[in-house]
C-alpha positions in Angstrom: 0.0 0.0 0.0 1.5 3.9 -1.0 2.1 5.5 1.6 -0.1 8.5 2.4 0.8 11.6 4.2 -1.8 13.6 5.9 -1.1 17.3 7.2 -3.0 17.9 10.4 -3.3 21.8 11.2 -4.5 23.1 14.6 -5.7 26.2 15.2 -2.6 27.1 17.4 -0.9 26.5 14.9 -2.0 29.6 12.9 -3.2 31.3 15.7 -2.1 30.5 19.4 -6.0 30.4 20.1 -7.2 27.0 21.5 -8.0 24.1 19.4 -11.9 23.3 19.0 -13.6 20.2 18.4 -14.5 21.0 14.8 -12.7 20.4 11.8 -12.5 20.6 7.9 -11.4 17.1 5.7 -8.8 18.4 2.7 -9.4 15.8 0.1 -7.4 15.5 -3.5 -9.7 16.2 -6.3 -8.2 13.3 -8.5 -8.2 10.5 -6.4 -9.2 11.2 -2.9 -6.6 11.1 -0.9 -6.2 12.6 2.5 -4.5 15.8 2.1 -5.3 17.5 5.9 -7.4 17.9 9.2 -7.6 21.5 9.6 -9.6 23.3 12.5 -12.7 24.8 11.0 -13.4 28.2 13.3 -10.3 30.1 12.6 -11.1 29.5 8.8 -14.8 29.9 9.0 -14.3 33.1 11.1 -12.3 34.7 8.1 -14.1 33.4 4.8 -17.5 34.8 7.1 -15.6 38.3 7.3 -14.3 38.4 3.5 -17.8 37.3 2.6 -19.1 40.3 4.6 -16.7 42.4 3.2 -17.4 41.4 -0.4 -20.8 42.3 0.2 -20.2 45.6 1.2 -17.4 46.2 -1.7 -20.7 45.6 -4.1 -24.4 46.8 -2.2 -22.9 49.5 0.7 -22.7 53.5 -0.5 -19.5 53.9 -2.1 -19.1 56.8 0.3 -19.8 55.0 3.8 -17.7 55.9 6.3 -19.6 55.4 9.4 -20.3 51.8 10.9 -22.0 50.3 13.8 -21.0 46.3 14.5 -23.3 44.5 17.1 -21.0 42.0 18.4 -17.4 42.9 19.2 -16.5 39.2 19.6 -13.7 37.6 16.7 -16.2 37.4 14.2 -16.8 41.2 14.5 -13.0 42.2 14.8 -12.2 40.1 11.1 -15.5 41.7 9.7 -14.1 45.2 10.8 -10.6 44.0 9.4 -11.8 43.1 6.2 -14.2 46.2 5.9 -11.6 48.4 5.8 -10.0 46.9 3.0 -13.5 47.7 0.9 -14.0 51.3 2.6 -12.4 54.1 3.7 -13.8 54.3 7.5 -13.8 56.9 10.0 -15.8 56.1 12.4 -16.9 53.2 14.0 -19.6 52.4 16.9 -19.0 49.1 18.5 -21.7 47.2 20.5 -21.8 44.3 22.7 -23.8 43.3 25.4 -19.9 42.6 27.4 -18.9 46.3 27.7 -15.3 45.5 28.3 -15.8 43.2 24.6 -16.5 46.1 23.2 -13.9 48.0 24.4 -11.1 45.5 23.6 -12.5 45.8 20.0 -11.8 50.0 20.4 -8.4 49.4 21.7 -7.0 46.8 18.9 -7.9 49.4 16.5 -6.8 52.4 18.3 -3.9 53.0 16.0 -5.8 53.1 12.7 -9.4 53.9 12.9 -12.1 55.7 15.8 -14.1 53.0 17.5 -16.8 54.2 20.0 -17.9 51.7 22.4 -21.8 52.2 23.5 -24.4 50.5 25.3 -27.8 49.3 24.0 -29.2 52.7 24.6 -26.9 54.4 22.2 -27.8 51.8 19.7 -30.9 53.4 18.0 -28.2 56.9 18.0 -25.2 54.7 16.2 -27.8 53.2 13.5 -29.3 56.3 12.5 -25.8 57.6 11.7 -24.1 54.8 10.0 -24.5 53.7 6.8 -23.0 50.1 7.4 -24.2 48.1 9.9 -22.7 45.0 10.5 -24.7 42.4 13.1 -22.4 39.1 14.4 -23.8 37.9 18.2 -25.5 34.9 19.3 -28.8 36.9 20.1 -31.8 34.4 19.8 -34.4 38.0 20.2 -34.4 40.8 17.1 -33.1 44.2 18.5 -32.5 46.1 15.4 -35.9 47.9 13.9 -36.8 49.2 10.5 -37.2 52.8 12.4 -33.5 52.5 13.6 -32.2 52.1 9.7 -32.0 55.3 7.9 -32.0 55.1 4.1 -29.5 54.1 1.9 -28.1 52.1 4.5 -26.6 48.4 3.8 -26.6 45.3 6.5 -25.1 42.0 7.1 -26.6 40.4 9.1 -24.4 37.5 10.2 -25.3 36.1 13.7 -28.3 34.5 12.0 -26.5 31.1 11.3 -29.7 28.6 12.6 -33.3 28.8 13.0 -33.1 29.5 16.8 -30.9 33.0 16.3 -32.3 36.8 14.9 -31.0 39.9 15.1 -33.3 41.9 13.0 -37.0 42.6 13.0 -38.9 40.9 10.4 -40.5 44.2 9.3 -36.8 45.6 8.5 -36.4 42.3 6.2 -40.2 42.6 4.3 -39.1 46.6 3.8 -35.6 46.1 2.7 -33.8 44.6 -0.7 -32.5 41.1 0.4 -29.3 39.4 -0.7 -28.7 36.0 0.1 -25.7 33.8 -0.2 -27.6 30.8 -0.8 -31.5 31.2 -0.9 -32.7 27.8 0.4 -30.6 28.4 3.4 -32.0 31.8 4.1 -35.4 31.2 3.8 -34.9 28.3 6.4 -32.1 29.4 9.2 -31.3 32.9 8.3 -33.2 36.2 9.1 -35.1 35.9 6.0 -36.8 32.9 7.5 -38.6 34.9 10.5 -40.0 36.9 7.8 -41.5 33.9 5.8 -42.5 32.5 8.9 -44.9 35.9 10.0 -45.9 35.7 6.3 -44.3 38.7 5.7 -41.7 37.7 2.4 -41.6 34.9 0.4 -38.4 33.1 -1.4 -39.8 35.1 -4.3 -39.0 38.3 -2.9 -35.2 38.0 -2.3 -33.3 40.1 -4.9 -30.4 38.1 -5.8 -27.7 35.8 -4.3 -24.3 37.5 -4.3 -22.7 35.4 -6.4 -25.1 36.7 -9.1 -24.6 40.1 -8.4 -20.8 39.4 -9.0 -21.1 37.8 -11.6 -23.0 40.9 -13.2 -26.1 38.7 -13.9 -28.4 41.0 -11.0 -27.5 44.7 -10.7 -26.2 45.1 -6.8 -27.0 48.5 -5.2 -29.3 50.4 -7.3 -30.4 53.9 -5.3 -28.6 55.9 -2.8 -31.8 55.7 -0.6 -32.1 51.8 -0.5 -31.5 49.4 2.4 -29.7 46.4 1.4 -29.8 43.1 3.8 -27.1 40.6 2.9 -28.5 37.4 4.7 -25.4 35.8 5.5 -25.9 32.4 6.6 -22.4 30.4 5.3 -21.4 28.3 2.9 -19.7 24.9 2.7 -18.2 25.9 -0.5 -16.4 29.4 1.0 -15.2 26.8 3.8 -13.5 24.4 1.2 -11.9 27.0 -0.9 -10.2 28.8 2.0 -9.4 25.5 3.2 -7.7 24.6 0.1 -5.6 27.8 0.6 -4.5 27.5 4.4 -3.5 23.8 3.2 -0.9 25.1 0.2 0.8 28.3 2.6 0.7 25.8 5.1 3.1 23.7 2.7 4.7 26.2 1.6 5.7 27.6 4.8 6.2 23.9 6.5 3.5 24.5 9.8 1.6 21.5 11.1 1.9 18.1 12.0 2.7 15.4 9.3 1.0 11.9 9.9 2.4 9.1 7.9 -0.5 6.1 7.3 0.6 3.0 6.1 -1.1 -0.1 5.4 1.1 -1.5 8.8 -0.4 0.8 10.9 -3.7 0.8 9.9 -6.1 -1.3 12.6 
């Protein structure tokens, strides 16, 4: 039997965070053979913030310079990293129900960029001036309303990952123009699928996946006075291809363990 080396990458090896229990399979495309065992949150943490980020590069006001993120957790530090690679910021109002979370996101950007931490009751204040918002916690209860939105104003809304989780009020979804990265996702665990529940939106009404808008088959932002939703509720595909990418600079810059399986050692 050939013998078949496997790279297994942890997250400390990329990070120095802990490891987690989760993990993505590297396969070869040819024949199937086990390529790697890389930790999946560190990767899905970073393709969810380039996703965002993509997003904003194509459906946010090319002159946006004000943004609020609810959650100041890792998801909403890489979302703010990969924002400003799309938009020239300014000023940035960061939320969290952890105060000291949301200072912590304030003080890692304190050389490049003004981040205001506020409480819940500066919320409605930070919306009405910002003309990103970008929404990344846990929170199973809607706290952003279509009155807190001013127009012209683009979301994505990213915490909504399973049925159970919502961050925005259906009514915002039924009044906005909805982006989705994959439809039949959406409309059953992301924000869009509260809407359908109340009877509020249908399938039907979503404007476009990304990818189409990309692609230049579905115009992206089309008014200076329209709110765009990008439902972002992950894809297996973003996982694989940033997988695929970790695996070569992982190669290339010799990180990870090697395993070596052999026919002998197999039980």
């Amino acid at each position: 039997m050939e013998l078949t080396q496997t790279l297994l990458l942890k997250r400390s090896d990329v990070t120095g965070l802990l490891n987690i229990d989760e993990c993505i399979v590297v396969c070869d495309g040819v024949n199937g053979k086990l390529l790697a065992l890389i930790d999946s949150i560190e990767i899905t943490i970073i393709r969810t913030g380039a996703a965002t980020a993509i997003a904003a590069k194509y459906l946010a006001p090319q002159d946006a310079k004000i943004v609020t993120i609810c959650g100041c957790g890792n998801q909403g530090l890489i979302s703010l990293k990969a924002l400003m690679k799309v938009r020239q910021l300014e000023k940035v109002f960061a939320f969290d129900v952890d105060k000291l979370q949301a200072e912590k996101l304030a003080q890692e950007f304190a050389d490049e960029l003004k981040v205001i931490p506020i409480t819940v009751n500066a919320l409605q204040m930070a919306l009405s001036q910002s003309q990103i918002c970008i929404t990344c916690t846990p929170s199973r209860e809607p706290f952003i309303r279509a009155e807190d939105i001013m127009p012209g104003t683009f979301i994505a809304a990213v915490g909504a990952d399973s049925e159970e989780k919502q961050e925005l009020f259906p009514d915002l979804i039924s009044s906005s123009k909805i982006v989705v990265d994959l439809a039949e996702q959406s409309a059953v665990i992301g924000e869009l699928h509260h809407a359908i529940q109340q009877g509020l939106i249908s399938v039907v009404g979503i404007h476009a996946e990304l990818g189409h808008i990309i692609a230049g088959k579905k115009p992206g932002r089309e008014s200076d006075k329209e709110i765009i939703i990008f439902d972002s509720t992950g894809t297996a595909l973003q996982d694989a291809a940033a997988a695929a990418i970790v695996y070569e600079k992982a190669l290339a810059t010799g990180i990870g363990t090697k395993l070596n399986f052999s026919e002998q050692s197999m039980i």
